[in-house]
N, CA, C and O atoms as CSV, one atom per row, in Angstrom:
chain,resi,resn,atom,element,x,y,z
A,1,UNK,N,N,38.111,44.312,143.104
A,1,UNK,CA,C,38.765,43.871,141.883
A,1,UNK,C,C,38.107,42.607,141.325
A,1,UNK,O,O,38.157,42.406,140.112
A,2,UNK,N,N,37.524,41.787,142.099
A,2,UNK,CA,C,36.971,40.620,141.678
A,2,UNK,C,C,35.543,40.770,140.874
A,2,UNK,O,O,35.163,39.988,140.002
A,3,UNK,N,N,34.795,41.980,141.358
A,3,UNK,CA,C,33.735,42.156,140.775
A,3,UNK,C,C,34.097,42.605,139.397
A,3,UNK,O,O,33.268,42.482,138.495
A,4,UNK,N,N,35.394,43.167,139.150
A,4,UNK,CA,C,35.579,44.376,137.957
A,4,UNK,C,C,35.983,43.021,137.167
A,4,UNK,O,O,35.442,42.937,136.064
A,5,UNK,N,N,36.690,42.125,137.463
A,5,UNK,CA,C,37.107,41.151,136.828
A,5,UNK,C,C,35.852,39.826,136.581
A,5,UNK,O,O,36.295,38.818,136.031
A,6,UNK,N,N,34.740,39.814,136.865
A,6,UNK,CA,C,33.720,38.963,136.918
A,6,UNK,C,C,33.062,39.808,135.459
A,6,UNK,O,O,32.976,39.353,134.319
A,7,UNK,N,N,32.679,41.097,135.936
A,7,UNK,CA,C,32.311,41.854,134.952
A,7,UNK,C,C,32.667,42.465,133.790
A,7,UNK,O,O,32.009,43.211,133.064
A,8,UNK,N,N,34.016,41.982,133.676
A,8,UNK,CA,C,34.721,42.303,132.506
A,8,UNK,C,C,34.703,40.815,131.502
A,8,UNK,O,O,34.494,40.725,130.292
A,9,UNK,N,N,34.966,39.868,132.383
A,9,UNK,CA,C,34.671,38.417,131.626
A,9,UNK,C,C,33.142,38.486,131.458
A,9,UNK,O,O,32.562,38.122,130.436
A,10,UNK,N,N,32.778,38.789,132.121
A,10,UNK,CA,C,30.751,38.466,131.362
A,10,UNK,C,C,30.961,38.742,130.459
A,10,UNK,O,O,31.179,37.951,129.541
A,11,UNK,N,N,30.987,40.682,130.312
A,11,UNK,CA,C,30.760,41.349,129.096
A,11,UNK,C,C,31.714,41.022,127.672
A,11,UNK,O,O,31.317,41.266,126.532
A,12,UNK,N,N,33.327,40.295,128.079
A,12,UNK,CA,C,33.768,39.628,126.816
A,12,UNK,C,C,32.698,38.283,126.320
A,12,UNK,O,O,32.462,38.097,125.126
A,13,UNK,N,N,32.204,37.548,127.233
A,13,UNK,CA,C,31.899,36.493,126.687
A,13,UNK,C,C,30.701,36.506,126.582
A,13,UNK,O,O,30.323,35.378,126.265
A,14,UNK,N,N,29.483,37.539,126.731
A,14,UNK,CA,C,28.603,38.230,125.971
A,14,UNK,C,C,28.940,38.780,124.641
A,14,UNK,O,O,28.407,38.180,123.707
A,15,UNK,N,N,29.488,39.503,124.420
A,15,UNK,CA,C,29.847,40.033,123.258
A,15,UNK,C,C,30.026,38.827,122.005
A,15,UNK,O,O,29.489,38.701,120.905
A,16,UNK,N,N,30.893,38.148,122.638
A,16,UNK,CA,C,31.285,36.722,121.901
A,16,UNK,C,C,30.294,36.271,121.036
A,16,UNK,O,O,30.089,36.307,119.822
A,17,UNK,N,N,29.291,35.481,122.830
A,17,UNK,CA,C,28.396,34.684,122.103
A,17,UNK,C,C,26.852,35.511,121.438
A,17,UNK,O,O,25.904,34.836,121.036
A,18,UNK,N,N,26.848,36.457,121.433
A,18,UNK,CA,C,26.041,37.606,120.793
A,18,UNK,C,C,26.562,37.462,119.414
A,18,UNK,O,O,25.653,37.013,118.715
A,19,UNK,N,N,27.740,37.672,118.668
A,19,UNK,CA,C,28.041,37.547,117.540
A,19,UNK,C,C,28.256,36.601,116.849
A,19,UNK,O,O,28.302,36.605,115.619
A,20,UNK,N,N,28.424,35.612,117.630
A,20,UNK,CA,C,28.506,33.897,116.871
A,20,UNK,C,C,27.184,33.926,116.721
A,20,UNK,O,O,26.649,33.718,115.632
A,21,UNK,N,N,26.669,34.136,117.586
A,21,UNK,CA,C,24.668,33.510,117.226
A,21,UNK,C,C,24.126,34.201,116.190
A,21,UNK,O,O,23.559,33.580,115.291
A,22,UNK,N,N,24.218,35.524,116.164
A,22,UNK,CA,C,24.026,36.977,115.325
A,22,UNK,C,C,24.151,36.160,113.774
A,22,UNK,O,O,23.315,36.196,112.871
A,23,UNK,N,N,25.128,35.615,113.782
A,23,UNK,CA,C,26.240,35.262,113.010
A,23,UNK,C,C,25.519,33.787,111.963
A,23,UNK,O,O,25.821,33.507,110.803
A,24,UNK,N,N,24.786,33.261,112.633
A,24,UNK,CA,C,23.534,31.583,112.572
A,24,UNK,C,C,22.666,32.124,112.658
A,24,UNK,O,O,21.770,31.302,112.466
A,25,UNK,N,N,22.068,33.446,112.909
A,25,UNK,CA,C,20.391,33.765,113.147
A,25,UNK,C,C,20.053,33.582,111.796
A,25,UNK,O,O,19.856,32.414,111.460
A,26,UNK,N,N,19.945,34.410,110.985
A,26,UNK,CA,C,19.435,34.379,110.001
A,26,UNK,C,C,19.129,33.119,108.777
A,26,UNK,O,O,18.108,33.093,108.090
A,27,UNK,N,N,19.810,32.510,108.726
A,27,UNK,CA,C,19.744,30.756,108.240
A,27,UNK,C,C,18.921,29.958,109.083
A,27,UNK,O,O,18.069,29.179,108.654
A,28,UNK,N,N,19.236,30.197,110.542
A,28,UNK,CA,C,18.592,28.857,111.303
A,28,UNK,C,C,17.046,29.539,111.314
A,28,UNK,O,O,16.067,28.815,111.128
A,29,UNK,N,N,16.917,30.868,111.525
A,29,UNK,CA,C,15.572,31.294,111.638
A,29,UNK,C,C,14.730,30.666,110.658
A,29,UNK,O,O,13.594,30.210,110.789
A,30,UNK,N,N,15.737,30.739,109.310
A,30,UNK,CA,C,14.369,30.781,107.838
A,30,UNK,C,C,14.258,29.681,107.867
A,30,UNK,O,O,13.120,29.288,107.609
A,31,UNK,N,N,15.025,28.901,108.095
A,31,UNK,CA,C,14.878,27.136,108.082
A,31,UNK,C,C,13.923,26.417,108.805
A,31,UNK,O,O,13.271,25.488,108.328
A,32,UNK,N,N,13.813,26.914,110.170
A,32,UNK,CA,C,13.466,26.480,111.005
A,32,UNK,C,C,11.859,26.990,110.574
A,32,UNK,O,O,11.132,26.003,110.460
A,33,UNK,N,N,11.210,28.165,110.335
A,33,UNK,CA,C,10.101,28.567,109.855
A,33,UNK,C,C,10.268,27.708,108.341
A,33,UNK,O,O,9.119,27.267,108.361
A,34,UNK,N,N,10.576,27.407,107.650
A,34,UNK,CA,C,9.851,26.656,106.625
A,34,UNK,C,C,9.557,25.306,106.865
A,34,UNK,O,O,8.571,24.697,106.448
A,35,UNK,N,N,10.654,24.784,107.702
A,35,UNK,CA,C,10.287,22.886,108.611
A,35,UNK,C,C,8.963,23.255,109.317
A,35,UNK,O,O,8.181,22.308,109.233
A,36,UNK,N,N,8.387,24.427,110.058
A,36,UNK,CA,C,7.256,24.051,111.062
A,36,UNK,C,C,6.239,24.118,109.918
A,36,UNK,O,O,5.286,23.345,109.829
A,37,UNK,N,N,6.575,25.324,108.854
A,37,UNK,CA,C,5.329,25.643,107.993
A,37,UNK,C,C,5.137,23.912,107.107
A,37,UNK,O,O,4.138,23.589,106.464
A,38,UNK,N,N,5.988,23.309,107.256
A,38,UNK,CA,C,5.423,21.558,106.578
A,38,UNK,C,C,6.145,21.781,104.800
A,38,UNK,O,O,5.988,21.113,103.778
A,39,UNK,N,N,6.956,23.044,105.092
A,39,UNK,CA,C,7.406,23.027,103.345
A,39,UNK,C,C,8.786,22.737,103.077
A,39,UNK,O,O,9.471,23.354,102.261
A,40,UNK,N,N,9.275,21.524,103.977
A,40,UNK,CA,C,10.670,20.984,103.855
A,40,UNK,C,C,10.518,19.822,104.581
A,40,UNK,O,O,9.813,20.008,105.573
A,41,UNK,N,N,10.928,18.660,104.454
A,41,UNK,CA,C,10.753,17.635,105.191
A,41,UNK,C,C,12.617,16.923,105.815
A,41,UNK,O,O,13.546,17.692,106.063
A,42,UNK,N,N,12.672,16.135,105.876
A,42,UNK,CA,C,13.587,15.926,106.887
A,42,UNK,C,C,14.858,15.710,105.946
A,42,UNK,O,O,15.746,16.373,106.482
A,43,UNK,N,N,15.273,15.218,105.022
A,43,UNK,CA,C,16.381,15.377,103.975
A,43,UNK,C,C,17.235,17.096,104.445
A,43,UNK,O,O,18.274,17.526,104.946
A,44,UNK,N,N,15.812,17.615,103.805
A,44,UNK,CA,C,16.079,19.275,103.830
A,44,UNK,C,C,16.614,20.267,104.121
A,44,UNK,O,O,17.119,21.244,103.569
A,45,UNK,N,N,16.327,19.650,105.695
A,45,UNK,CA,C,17.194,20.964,106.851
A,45,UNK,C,C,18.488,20.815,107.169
A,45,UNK,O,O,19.013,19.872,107.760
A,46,UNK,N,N,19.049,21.939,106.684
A,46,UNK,CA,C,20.755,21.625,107.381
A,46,UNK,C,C,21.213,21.584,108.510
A,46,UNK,O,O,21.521,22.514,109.256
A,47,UNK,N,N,21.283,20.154,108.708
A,47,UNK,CA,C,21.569,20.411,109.936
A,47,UNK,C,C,23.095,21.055,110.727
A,47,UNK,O,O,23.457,21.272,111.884
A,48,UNK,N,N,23.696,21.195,109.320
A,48,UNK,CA,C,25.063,22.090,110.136
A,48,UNK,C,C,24.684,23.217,110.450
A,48,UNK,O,O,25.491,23.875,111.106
A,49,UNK,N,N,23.456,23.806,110.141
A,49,UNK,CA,C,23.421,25.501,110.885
A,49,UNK,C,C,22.627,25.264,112.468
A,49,UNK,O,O,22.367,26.219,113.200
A,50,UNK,N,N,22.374,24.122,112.750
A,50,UNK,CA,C,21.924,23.552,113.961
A,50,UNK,C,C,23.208,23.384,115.052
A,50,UNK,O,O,23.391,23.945,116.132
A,51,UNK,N,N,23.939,22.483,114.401
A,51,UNK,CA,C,25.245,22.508,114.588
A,51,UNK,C,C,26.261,23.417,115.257
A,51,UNK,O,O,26.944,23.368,116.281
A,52,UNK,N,N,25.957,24.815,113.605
A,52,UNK,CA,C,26.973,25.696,114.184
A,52,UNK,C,C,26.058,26.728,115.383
A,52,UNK,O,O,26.791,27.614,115.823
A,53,UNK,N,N,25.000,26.752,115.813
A,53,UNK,CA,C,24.097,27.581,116.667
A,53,UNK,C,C,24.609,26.820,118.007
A,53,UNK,O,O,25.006,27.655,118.819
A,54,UNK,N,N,24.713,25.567,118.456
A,54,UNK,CA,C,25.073,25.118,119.419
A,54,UNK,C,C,26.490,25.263,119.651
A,54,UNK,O,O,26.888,25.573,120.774
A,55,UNK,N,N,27.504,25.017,118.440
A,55,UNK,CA,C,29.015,25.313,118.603
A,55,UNK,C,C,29.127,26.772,119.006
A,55,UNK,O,O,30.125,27.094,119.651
A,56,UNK,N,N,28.241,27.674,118.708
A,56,UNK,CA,C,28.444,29.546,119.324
A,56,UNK,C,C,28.137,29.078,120.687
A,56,UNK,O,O,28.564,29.971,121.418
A,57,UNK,N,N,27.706,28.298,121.295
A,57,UNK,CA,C,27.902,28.848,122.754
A,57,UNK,C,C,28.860,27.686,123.500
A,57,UNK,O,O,29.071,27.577,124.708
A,58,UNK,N,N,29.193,27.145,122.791
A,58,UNK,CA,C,30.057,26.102,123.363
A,58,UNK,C,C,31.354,26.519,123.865
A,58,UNK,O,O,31.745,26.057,124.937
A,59,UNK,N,N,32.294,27.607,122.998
A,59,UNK,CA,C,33.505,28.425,123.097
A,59,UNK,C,C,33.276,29.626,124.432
A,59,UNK,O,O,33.993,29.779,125.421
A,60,UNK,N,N,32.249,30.238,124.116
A,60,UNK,CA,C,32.635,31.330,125.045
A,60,UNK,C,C,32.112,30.584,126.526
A,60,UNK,O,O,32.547,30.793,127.658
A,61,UNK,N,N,31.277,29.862,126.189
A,61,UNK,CA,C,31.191,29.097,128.232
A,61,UNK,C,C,31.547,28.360,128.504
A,61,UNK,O,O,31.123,27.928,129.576
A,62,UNK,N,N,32.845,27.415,127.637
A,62,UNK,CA,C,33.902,27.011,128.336
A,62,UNK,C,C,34.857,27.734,129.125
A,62,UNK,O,O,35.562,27.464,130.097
A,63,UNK,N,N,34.634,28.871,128.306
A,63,UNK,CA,C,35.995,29.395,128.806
A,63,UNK,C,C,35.379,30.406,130.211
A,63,UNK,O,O,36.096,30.549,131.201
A,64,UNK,N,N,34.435,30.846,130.156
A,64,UNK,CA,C,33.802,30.561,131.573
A,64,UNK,C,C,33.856,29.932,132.445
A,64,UNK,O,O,34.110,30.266,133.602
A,65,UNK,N,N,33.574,28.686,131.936
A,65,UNK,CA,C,33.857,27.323,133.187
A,65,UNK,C,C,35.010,26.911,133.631
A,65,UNK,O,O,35.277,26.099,134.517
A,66,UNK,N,N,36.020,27.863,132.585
A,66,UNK,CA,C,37.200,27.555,133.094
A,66,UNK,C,C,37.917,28.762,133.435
A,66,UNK,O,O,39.065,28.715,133.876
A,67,UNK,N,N,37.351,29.737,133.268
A,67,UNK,CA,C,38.055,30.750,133.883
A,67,UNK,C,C,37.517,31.429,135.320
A,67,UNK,O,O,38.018,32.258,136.080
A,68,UNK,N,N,36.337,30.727,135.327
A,68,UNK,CA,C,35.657,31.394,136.590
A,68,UNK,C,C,34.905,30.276,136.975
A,68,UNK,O,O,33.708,30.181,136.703
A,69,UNK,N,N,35.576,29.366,137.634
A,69,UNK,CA,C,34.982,28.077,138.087
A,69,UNK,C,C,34.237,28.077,139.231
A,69,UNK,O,O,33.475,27.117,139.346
A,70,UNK,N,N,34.246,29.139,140.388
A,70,UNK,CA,C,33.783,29.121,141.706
A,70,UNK,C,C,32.215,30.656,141.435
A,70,UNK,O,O,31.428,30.994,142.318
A,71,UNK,N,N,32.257,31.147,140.192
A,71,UNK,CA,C,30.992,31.740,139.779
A,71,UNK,C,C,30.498,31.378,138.627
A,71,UNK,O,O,29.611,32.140,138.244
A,72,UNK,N,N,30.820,30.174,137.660
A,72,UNK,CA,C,30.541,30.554,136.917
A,72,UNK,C,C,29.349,30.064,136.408
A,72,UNK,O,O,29.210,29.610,135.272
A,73,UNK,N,N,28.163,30.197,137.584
A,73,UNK,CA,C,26.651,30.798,137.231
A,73,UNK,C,C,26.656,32.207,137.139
A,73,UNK,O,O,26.138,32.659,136.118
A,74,UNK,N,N,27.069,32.933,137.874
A,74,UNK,CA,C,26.972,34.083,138.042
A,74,UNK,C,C,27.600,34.923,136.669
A,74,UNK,O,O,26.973,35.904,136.270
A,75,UNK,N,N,28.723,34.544,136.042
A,75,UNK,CA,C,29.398,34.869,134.758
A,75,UNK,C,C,28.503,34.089,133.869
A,75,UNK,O,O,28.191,34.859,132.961
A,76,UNK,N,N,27.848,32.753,133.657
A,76,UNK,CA,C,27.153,32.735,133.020
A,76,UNK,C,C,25.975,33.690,132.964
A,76,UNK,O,O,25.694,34.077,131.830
A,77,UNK,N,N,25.202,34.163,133.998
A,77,UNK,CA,C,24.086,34.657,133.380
A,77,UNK,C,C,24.076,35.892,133.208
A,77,UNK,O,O,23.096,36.495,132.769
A,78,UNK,N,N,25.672,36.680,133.681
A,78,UNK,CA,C,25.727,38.053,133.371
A,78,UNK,C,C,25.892,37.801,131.628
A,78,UNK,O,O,25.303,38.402,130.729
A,79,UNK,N,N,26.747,36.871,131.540
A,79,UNK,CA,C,26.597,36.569,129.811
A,79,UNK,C,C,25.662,36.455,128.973
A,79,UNK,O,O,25.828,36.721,127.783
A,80,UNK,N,N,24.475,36.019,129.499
A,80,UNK,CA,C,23.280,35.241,128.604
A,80,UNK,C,C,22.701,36.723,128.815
A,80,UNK,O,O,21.935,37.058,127.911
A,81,UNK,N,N,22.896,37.633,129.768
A,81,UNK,CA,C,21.858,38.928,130.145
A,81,UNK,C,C,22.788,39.919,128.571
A,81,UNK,O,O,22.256,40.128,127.481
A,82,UNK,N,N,23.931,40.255,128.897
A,82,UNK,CA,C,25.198,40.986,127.946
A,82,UNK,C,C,24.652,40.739,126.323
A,82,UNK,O,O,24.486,41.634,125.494
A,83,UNK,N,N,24.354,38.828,126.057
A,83,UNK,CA,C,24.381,38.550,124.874
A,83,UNK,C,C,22.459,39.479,124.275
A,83,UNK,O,O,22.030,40.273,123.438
A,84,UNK,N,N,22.082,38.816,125.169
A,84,UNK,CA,C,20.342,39.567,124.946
A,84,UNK,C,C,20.621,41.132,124.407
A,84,UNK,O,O,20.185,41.758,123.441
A,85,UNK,N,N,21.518,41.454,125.448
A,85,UNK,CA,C,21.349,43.118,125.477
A,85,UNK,C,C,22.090,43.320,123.622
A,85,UNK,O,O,21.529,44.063,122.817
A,86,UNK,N,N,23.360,42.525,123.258
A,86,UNK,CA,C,23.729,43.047,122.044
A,86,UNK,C,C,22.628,42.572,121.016
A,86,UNK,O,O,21.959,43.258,120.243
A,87,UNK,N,N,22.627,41.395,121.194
A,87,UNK,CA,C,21.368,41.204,120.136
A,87,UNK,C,C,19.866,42.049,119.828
A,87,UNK,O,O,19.314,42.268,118.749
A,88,UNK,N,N,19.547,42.337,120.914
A,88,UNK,CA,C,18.166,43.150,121.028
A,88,UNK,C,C,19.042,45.246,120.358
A,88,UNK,O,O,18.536,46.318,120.028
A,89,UNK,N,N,19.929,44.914,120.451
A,89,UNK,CA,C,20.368,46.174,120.038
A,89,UNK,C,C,21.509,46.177,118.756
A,89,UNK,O,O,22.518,46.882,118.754
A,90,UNK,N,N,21.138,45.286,117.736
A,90,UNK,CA,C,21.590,44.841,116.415
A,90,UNK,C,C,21.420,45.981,115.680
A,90,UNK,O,O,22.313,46.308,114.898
A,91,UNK,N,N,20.275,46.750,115.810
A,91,UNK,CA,C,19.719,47.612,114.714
A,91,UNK,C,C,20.121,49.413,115.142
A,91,UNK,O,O,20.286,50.430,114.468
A,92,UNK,N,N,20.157,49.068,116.718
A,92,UNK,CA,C,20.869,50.533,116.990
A,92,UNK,C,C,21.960,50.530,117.913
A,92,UNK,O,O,22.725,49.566,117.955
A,93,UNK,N,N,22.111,51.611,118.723
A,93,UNK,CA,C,23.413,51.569,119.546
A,93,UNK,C,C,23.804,50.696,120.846
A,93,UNK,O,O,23.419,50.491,121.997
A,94,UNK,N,N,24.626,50.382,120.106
A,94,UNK,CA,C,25.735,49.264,121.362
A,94,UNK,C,C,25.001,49.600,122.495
A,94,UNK,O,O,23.993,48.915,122.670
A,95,UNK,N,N,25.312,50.763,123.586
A,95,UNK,CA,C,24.955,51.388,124.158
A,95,UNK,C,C,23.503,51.753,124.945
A,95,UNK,O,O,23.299,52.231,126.060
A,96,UNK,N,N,22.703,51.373,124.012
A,96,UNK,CA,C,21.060,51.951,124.013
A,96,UNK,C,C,20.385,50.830,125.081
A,96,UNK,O,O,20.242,49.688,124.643
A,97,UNK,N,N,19.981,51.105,126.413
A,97,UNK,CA,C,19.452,50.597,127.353
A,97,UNK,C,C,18.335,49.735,127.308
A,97,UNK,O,O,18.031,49.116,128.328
A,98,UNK,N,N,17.689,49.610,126.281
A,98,UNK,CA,C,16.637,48.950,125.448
A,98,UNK,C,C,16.870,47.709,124.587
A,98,UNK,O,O,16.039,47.321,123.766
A,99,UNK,N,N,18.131,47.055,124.829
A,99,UNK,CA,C,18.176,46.416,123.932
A,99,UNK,C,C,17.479,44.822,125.236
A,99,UNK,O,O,17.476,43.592,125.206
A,100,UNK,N,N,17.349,45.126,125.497
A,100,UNK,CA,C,16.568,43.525,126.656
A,100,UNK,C,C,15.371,43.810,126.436
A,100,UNK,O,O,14.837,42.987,125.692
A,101,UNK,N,N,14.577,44.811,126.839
A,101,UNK,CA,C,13.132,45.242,125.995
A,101,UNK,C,C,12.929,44.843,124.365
A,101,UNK,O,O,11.845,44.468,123.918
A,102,UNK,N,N,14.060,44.978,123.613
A,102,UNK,CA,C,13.884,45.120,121.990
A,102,UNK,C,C,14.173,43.426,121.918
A,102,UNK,O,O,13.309,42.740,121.372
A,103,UNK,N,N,15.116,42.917,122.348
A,103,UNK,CA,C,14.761,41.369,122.430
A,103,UNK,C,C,13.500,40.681,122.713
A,103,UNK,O,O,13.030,39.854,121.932
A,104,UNK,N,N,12.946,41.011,123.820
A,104,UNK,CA,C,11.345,40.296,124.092
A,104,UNK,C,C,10.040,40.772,123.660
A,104,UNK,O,O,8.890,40.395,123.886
A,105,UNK,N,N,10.656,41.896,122.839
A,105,UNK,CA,C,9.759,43.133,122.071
A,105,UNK,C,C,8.506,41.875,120.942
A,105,UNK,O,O,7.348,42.189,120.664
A,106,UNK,N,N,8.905,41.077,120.681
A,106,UNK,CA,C,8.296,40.320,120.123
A,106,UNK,C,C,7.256,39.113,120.961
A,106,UNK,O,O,6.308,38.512,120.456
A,107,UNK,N,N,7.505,39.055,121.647
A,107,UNK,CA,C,6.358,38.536,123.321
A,107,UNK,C,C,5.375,39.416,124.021
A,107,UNK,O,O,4.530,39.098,124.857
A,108,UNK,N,N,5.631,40.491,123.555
A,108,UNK,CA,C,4.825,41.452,124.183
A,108,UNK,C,C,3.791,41.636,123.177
A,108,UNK,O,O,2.596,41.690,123.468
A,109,UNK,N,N,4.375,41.762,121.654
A,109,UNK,CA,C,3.551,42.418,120.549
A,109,UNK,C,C,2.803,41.226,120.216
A,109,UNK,O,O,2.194,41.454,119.170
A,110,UNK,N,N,2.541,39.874,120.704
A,110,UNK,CA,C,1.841,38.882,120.446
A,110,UNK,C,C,2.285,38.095,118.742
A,110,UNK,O,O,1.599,37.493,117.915
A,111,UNK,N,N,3.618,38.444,118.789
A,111,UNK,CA,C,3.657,37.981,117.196
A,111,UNK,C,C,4.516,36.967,117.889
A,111,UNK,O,O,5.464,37.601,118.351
A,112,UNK,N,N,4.597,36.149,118.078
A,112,UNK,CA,C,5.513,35.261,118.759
A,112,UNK,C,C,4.996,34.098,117.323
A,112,UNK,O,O,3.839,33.896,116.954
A,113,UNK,N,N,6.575,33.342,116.605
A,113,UNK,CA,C,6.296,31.998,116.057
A,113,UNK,C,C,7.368,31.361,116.314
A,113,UNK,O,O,8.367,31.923,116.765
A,114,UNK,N,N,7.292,29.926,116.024
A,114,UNK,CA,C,7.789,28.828,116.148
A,114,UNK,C,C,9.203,29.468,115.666
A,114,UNK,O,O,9.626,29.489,116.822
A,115,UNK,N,N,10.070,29.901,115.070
A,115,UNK,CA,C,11.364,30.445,114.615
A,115,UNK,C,C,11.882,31.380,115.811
A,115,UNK,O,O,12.978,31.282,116.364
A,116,UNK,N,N,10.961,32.222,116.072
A,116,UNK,CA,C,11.360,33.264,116.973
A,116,UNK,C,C,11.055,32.491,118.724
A,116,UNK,O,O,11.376,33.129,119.726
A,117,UNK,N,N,10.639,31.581,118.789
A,117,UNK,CA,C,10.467,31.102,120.023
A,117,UNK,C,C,11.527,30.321,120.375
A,117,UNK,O,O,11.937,30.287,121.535
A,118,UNK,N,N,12.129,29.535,119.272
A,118,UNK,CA,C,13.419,28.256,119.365
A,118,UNK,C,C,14.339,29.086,119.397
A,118,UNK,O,O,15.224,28.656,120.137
A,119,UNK,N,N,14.795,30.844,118.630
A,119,UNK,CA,C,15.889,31.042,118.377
A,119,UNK,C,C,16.102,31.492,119.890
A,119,UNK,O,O,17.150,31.218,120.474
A,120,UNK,N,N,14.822,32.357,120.643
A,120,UNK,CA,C,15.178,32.973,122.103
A,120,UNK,C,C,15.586,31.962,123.201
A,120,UNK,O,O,16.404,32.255,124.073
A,121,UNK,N,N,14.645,30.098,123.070
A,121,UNK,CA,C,15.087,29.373,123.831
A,121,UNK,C,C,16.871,28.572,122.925
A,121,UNK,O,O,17.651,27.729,123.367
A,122,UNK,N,N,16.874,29.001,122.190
A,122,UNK,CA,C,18.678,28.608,121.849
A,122,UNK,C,C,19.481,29.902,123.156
A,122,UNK,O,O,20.259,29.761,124.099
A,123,UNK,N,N,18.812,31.019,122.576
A,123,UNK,CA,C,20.009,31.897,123.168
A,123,UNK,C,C,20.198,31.465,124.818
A,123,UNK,O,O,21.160,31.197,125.538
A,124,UNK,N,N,18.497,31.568,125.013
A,124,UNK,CA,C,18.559,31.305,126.809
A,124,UNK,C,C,18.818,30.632,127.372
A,124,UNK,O,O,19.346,31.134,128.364
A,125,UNK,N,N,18.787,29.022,127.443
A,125,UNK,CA,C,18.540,27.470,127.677
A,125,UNK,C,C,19.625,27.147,127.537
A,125,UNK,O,O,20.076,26.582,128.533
A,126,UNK,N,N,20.686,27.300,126.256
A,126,UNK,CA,C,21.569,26.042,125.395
A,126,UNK,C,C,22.565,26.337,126.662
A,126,UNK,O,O,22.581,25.343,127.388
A,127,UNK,N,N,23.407,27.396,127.159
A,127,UNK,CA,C,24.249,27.889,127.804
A,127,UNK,C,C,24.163,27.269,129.099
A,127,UNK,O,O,25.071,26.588,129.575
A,128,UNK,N,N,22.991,27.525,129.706
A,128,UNK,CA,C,22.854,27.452,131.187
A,128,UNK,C,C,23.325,25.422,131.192
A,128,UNK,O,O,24.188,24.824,131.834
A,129,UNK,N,N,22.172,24.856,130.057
A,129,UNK,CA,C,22.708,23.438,130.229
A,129,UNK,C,C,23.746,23.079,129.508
A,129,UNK,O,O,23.888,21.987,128.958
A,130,UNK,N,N,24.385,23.856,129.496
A,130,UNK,CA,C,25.651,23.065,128.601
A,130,UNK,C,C,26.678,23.580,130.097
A,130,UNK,O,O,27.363,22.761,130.709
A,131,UNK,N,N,26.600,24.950,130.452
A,131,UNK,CA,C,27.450,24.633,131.996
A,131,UNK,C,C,27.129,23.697,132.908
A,131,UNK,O,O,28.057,23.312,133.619
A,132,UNK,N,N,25.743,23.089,133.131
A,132,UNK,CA,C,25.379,22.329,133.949
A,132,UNK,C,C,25.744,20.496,133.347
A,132,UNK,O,O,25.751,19.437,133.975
A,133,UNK,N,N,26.045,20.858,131.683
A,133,UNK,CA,C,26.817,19.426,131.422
A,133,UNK,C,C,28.461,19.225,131.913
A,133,UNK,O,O,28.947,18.294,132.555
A,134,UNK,N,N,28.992,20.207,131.473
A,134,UNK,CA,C,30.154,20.663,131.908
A,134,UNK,C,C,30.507,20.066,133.754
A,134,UNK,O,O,31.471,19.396,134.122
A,135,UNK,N,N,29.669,20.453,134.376
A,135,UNK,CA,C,29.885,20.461,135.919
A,135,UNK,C,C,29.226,19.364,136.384
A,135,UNK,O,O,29.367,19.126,137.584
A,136,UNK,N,N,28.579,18.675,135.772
A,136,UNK,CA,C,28.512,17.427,135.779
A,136,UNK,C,C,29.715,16.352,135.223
A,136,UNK,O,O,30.117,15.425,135.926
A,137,UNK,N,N,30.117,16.568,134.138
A,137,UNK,CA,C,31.436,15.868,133.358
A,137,UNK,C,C,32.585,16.206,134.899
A,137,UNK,O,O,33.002,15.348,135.677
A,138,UNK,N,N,32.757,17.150,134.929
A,138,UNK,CA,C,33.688,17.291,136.110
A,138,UNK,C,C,33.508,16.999,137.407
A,138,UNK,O,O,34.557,16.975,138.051
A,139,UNK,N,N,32.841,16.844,137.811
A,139,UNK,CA,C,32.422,15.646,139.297
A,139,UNK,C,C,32.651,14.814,138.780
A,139,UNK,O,O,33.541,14.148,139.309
A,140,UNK,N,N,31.938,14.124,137.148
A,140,UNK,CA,C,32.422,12.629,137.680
A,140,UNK,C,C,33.684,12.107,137.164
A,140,UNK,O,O,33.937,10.904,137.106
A,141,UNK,N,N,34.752,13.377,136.657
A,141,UNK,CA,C,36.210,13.005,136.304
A,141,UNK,C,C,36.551,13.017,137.858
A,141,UNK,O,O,37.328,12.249,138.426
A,142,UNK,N,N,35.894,13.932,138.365
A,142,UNK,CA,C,36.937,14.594,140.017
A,142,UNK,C,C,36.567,13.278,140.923
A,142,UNK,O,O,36.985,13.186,142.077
């Protein structure tokens, strides 16, 4: 029962943070490619869609950290694996086993840029250290 219940919280809080981000891709992407291309300077960029890209993972891995405090690496990275899988499978079925391939599909094909490199280290990175801020804040309340 504990596994069914580990795996049922991943896959809610995959889903989650898959659609909050889903949700900021498209703004933070174009932005972020016109700041590297040198055709916006620092006034420019909004930084509330920076903002709201970090606030999408802030909700669903709290509630991780607080609902599954004695795994919740393990619920985190079934999450960060869940969120890949919906995102990489935006364009076809929920379902379709390819969507972790169709995410890194762009690393393989050598088209890799500065937009598409920050948005994969947002999805991957922001989570893991924001639980590891989290569990730090709580040692040094405890």
């Amino acid at each position: 029962m504990k596994i069914v219940r580990i795996l049922l919280l991943s896959l809610c809080i995959g889903y989650c943070y898959a659609n909050l981000v889903m949700a900021f891709e498209l703004p933070v992407v174009k932005q972020v490619e016109h700041w590297f291309a040198g055709q916006m300077n620092q006034q420019e960029i909004p930084w509330n869609l920076f903002f709201g890209v970090i606030v999408a993972a802030l909700i669903p891995f709290s509630c991780a950290f607080l609902y599954a405090r004695s795994q919740k690496w393990l619920v985190s990275g079934l999450s960060i694996l869940f969120a890949i899988h919906f995102v990489g499978n935006r364009r076809s079925d929920l379902w379709d086993l390819n969507g972790l391939f169709t995410f890194f599909e762009p690393l393989a094909a050598n088209s890799v840029n500065w937009s598409t490199l920050v948005y994969m280290l947002l999805i991957l990175i922001w989570p893991a250290a924001y639980i590891a801020l989290l569990q730090k804040a709580d040692k040094a309340v405890n």
